[in-house]
C-alpha positions as CSV (number, residue, x, y, z in Angstrom):
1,X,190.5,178.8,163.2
2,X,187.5,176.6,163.6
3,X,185.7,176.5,160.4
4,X,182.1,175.1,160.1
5,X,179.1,175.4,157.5
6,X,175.8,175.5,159.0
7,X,171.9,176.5,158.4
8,X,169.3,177.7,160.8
9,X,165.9,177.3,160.3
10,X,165.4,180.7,158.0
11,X,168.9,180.3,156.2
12,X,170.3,177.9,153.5
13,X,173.9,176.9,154.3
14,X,176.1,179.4,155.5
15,X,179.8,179.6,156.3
16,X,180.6,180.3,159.7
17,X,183.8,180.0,162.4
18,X,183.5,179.3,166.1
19,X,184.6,182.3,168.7
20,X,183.8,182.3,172.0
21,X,182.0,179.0,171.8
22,X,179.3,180.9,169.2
23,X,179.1,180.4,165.6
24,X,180.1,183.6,163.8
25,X,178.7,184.4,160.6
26,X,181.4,184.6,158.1
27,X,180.2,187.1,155.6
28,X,178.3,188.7,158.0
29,X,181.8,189.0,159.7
30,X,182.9,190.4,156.2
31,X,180.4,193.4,156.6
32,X,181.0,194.8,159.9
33,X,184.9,194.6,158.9
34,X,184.8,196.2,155.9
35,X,186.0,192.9,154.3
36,X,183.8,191.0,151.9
37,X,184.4,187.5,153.1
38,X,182.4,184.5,151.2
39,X,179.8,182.1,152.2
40,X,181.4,178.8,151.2
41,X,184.0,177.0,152.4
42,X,185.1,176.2,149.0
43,X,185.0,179.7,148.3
44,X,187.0,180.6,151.1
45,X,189.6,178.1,150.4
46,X,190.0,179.5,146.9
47,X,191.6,182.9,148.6
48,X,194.8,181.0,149.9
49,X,195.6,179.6,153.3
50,X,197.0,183.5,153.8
51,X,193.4,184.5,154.5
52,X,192.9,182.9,157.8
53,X,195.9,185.1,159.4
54,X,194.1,188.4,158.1
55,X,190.8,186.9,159.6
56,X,192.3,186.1,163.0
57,X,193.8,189.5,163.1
58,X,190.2,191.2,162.5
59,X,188.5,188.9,164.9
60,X,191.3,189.7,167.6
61,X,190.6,194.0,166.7
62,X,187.0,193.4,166.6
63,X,185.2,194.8,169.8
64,X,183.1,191.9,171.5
65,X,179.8,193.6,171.2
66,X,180.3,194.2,167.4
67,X,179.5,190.1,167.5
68,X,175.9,190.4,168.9
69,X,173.9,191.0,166.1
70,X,176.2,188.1,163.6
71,X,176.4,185.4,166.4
72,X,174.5,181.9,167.3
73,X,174.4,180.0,169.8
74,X,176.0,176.2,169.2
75,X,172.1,174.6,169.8
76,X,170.8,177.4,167.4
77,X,172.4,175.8,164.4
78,X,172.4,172.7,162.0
79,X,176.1,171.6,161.4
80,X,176.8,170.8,157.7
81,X,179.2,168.9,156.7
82,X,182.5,171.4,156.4
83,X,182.5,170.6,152.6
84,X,179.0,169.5,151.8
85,X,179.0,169.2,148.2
86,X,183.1,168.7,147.1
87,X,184.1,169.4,143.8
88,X,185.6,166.5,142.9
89,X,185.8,162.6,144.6
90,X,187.1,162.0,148.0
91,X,190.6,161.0,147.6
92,X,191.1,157.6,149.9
93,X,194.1,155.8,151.4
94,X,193.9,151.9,151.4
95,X,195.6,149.7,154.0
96,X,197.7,152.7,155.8
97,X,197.7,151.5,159.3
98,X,200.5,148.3,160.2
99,X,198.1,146.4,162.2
100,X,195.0,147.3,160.0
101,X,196.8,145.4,157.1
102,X,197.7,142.5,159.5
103,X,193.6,142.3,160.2
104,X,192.6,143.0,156.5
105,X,194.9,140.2,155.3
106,X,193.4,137.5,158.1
107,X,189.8,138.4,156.7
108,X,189.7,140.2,153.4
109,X,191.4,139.3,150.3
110,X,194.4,141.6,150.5
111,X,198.3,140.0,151.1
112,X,199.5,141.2,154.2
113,X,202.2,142.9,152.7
114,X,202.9,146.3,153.6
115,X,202.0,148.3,150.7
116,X,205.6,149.8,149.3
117,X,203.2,153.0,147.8
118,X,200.0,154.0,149.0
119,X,196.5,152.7,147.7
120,X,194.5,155.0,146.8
121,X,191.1,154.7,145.9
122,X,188.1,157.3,145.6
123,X,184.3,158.2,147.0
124,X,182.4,160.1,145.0
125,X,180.5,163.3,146.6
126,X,177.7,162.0,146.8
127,X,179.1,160.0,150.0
128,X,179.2,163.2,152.0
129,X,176.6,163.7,155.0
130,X,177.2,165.2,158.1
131,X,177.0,164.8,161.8
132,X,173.8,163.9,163.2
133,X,172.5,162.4,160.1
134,X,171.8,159.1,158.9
135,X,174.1,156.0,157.4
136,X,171.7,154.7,154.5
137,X,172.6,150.5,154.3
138,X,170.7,149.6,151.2
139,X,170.4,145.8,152.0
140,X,169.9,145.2,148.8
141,X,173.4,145.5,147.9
142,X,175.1,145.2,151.3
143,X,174.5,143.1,154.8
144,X,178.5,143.6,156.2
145,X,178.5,147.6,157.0
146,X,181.8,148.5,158.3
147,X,183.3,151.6,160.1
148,X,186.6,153.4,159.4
149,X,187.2,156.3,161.6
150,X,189.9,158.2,160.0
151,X,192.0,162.1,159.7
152,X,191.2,164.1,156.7
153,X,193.5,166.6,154.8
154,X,191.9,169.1,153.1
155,X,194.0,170.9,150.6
156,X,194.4,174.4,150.2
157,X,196.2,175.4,146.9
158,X,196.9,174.0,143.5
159,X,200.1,171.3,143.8
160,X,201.9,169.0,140.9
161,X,204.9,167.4,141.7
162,X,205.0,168.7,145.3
163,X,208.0,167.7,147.5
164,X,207.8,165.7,150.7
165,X,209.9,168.5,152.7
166,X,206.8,171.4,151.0
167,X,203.8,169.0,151.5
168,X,202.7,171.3,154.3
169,X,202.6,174.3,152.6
170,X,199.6,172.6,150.7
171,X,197.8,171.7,153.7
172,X,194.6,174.1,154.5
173,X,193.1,172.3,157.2
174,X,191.8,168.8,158.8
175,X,188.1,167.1,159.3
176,X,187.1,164.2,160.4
177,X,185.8,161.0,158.2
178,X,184.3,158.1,158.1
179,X,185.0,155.7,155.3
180,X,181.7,153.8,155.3
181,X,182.7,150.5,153.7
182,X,180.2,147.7,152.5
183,X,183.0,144.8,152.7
184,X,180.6,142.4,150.5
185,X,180.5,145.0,147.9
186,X,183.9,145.1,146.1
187,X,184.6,143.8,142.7
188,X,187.5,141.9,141.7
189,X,189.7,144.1,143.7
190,X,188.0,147.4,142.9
191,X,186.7,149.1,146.2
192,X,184.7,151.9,144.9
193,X,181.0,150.0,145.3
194,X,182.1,149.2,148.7
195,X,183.2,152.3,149.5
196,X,181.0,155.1,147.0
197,X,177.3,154.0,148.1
198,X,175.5,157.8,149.2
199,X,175.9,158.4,152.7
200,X,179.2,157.0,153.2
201,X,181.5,159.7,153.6
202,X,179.7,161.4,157.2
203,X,182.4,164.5,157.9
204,X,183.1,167.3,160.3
205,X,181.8,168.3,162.6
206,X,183.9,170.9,161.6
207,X,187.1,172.0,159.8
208,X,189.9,173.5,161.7
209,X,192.8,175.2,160.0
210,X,196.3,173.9,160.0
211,X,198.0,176.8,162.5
212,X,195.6,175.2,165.4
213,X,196.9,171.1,165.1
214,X,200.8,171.7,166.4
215,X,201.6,168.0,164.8
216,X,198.9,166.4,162.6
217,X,201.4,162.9,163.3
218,X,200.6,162.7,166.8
219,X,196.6,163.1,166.8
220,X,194.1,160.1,168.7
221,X,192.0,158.7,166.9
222,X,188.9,156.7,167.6
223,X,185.5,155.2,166.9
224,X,182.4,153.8,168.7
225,X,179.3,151.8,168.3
226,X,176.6,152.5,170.2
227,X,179.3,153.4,173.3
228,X,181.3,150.4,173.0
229,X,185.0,150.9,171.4
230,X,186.1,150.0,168.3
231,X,188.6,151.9,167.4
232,X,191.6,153.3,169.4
233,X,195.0,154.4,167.7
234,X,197.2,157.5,167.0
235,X,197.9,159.1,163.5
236,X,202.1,158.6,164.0
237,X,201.5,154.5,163.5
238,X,200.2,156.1,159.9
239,X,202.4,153.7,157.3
240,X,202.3,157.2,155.0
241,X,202.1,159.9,156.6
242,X,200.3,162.9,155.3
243,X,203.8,164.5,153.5
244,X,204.6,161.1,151.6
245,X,200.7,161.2,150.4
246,X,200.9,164.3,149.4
247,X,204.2,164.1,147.6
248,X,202.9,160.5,145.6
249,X,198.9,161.6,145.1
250,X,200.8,165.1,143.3
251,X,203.0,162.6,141.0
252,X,199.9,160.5,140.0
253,X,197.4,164.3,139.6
254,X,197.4,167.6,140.2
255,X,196.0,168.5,143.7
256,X,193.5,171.4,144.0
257,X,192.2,173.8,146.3
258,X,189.2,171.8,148.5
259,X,190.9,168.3,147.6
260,X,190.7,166.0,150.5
261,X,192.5,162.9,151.7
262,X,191.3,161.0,154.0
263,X,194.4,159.1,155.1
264,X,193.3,156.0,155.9
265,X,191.8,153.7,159.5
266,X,193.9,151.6,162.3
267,X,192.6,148.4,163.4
268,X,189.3,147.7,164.9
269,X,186.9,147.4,161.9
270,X,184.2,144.8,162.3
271,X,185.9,143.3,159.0
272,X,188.7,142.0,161.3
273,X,186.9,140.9,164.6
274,X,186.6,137.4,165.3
275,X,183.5,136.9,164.8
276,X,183.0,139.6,162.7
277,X,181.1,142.7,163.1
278,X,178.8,144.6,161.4
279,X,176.2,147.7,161.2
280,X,172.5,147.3,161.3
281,X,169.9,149.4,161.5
282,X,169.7,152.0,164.6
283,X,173.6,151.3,165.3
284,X,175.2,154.8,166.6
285,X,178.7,155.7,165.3
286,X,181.1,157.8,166.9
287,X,184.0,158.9,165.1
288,X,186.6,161.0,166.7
289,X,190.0,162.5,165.8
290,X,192.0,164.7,168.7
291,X,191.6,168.8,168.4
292,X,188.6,168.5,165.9
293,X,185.5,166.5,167.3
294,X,183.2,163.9,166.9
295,X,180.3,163.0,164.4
296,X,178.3,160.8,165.3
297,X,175.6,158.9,162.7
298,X,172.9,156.7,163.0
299,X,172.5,153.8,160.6
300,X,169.2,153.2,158.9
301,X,168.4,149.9,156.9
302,X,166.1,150.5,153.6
């Protein structure tokens, strides 16, 4: 199932899936059913990953014309970010791509080494914007704004101590991220300035539920800057893959429903360009992950 949250110009944020290349009102879906269905993704998520197979069942018994009256066109709507406001921080993965450790090392102050457990690090929520928005560089703090287009998990029920072999089973859906990074903001090794300014988390343009992405280890990924690419790569060069993260992130704390990893960026980052590259303002970035979509974001200077 496609899964999207979206406003209109008489409605706050709504949750909504795609059928028929519409947006379908979820709740509104709810009613004509007979089923009370939510208006938030989180809420949604909070049912259990079950939920989506009694949807799909509905939609597939519901008469077409029952859609009419709960249905938008695609250019009727705002797209949200899937998870506008998340509970908690983004959970990110450091250095998770061979050859983007290989470029990080010639250019930023990491080893080289491949990382024997993954590095994780965190964006706060306030990082999360959507498609079509704007990239805020504050050039007070920053003048080397970098891209990282890169797969997110999102999870979909509470998991402590989960083995590799069930990691799945945790696994709601996938979106797409960004990792903003502001490469001359780290300190002393921490990443979180560099990587937790507002703005830099843009995600979407929608959610799409694990039973529609046959392997999330075989998935292209890439980025572009104003229609020149960056970024090309596929998520089986991923160093960990999505069951190893979520088998160590559930050692270190307890995964929740609406967690969600974004597993880290291949090579191509302006950080490891010779001569470097960088973001300014009116830059257009397209980031793009295989059976989900693209956001794209402009960057504006202040």
């Amino acid at each position: 199932m496609k899964l999207l949250t979206y406003k209109t110009q008489d409605t706050e944020p709504r949750l909504g899936f795609i059928h028929n290349n519409q947006v379908i009102d979820m709740e509104d879906f709810g009613e004509i059913s007979n089923f009370p269905l939510p208006n938030d993704m989180l809420d949604l998520i909070d049912m259990g990953y079950e939920i989506i197979a009694e949807i799909t069942e509905m939609i597939s018994e519901t008469p077409e014309n029952f859609f009419e009256e709960i249905c938008y066109e695609m250019d009727e709507v705002t797209i949200l970010a899937p998870i506008p406001k998340p509970r908690k921080n983004i959970i990110g993965i450091g250095l998770n791509y061979t050859e983007h450790v290989a470029e990080s090392a010639r250019t930023l102050d990491t080893t080289g080494k491949l990382p024997q457990k993954p590095i994780i690090f965190s964006k706060p929520p306030t990082t999360v914007t959507s498609t079509n928005t704007e990239i805020i560089k504050n050039t007070k703090l920053t003048e080397q704004l970098d891209w990282e287009v890169e797969l997110a998990v999102v999870i979909g029920k509470k998991g402590k101590y989960v083995a590799k072999e069930d990691a799945m089973d945790y696994v709601f859906g996938y979106t797409v991220i960004n990792d903003i990074s502001a490469r001359d903001c780290r300190r002393e090794g921490q990443w979180i300035v560099s990587k937790g300014q507002d703005t830099f988390a843009p995600m979407g343009p929608i959610l799409v539920t694990k039973d529609e992405i046959e392997n999330p280890h075989n998935l292209n990924l890439s980025l572009k800057v104003n229609g020149v690419e960056k970024q090309n790569s596929n998520t089986k060069f991923l160093l960990f893959n999505i069951n190893d993260l979520i088998e160590d992130l559930s050692i270190v704390f307890t995964l929740e429903p609406g967690d969600i990893i974004a597993t880290g960026t291949p090579s191509g980052v302006g950080a490891g360009r010779n001569p470097q590259e960088w973001l300014y303002d009116g830059d257009v970035v397209e980031a793009s992950v295989e059976g989900i979509g693209t956001i794209v974001n402009t960057v504006k200077e202040i």
